[in-house]
C-alpha positions as CSV (number, residue, x, y, z in Angstrom):
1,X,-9.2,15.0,-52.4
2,X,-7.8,11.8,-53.4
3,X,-9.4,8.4,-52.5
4,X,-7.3,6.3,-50.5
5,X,-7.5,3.3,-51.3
6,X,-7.2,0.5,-48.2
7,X,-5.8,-3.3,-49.5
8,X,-7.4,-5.8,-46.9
9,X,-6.1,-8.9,-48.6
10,X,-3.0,-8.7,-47.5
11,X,-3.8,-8.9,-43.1
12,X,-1.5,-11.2,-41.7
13,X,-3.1,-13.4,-39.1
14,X,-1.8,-13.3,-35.5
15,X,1.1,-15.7,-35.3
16,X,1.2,-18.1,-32.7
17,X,4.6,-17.9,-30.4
18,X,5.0,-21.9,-30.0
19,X,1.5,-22.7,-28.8
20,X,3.1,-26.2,-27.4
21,X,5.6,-23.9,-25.6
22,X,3.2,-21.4,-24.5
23,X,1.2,-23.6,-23.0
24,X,3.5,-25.6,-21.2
25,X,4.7,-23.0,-19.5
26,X,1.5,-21.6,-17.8
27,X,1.5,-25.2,-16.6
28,X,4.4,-25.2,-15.0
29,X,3.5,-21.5,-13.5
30,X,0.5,-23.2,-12.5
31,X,1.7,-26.3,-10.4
32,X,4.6,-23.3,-9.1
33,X,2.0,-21.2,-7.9
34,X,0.2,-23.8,-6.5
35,X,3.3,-25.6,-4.5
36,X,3.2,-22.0,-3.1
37,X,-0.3,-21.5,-2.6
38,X,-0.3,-25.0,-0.5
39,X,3.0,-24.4,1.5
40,X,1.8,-21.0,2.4
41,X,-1.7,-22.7,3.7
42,X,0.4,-25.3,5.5
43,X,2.7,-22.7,7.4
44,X,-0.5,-20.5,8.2
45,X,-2.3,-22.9,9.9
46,X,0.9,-24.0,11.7
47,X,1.3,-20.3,12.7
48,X,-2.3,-19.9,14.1
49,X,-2.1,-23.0,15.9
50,X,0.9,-22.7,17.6
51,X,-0.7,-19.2,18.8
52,X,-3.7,-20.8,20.0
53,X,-1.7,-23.1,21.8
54,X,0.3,-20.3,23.3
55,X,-2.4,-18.6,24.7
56,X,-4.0,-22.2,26.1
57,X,-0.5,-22.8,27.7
58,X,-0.5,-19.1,29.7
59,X,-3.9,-19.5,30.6
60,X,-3.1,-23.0,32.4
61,X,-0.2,-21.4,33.8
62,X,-2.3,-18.8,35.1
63,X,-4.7,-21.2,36.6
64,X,-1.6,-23.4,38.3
65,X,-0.3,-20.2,40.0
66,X,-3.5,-19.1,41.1
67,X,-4.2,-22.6,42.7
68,X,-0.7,-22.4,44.0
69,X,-1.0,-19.2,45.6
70,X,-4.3,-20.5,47.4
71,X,-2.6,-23.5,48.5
72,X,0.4,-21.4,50.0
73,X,-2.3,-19.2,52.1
74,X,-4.0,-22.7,53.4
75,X,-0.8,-23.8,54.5
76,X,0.2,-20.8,56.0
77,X,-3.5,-20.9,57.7
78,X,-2.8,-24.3,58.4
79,X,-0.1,-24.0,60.5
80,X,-1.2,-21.0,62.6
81,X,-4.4,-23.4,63.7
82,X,-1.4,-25.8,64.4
83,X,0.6,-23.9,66.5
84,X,-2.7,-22.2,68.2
85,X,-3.8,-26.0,69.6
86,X,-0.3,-27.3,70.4
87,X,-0.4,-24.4,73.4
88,X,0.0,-25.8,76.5
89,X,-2.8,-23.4,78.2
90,X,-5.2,-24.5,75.9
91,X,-4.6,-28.1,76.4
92,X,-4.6,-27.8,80.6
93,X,-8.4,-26.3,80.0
94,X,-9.5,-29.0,77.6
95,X,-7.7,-31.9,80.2
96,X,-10.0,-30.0,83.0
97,X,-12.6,-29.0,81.7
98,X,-13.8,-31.8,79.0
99,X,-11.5,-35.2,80.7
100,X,-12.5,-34.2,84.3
101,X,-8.2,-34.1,85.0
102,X,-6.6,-32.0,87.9
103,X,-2.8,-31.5,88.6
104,X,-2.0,-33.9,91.4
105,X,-1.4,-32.9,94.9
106,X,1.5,-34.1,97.1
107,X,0.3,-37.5,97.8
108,X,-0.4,-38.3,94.7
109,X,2.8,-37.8,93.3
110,X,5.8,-40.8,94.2
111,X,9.4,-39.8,94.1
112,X,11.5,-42.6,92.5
113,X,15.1,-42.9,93.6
C-alpha cells in the first residue's frame, strides 16, 4: 500500500465576500423587514378594531330596534286606552254616576230663536 501523503500547509482560509458589503446588506434587510413587521402590526390592529367596532355598532342597533319595537306596541296600547275613554257611554256614566249630572227634562231646556 502506498502512504499518502496529506500537505496541510497549503489550506486556504475562508475568504471573506466584502465583509463591509455583507454586512450592510443584512442591515438594510433588517430595517426592510422591520418597516414590514411594523406596517403589518399597524394594519392588524386597525383590522381587529374596526371588527370590534362592527360588532358594538350591530349590537346598538339591535338595542334601538328593540326599544323601538316596544315603543310602537305602547303607542298602539296607547291609543286603544284613548279611543276606549273618548266613548260617549262611558263618559254619560262617569257624568252620572261620579258628578251627580242628569240629562235635562223639558223645562229645563230653553229654545233660543
Amino acid at each position: 500500500m502506498a502512504h499518502a501523503r496529506a500537505d496541510y500547509g497549503k489550506v486556504a482560509a475562508p475568504r471573506t465576500f466584502g465583509g463591509v458589503e455583507l454586512s450592510s446588506h443584512r442591515i438594510d434587510i433588517f430595517k426592510y423587514l422591520m418597516i414590514c413587521m411594523i406596517l403589518f402590526t399597524v394594519v392588524s390592529v386597525f383590522h381587529v378594531w374596526s371588527r370590534f367596532r362592527l360588532v358594538e355598532l350591530n349590537l346598538q342597533i339591535s338595542d334601538i330596534t328593540r326599544q323601538m319595537k316596544e315603543s310602537e306596541q305602547e303607542q298602539k296600547r296607547l291609543k286603544l286606552e284613548a279611543a276606549s275613554l273618548k266613548t260617549p257611554a262611558r263618559i254619560e256614566t262617569i257624568a252620572k254616576n261620579e258628578l251627580g249630572m242628569a240629562l235635562p227634562n223639558e223645562l229645563q231646556v230653553i229654545h233660543v230663536k
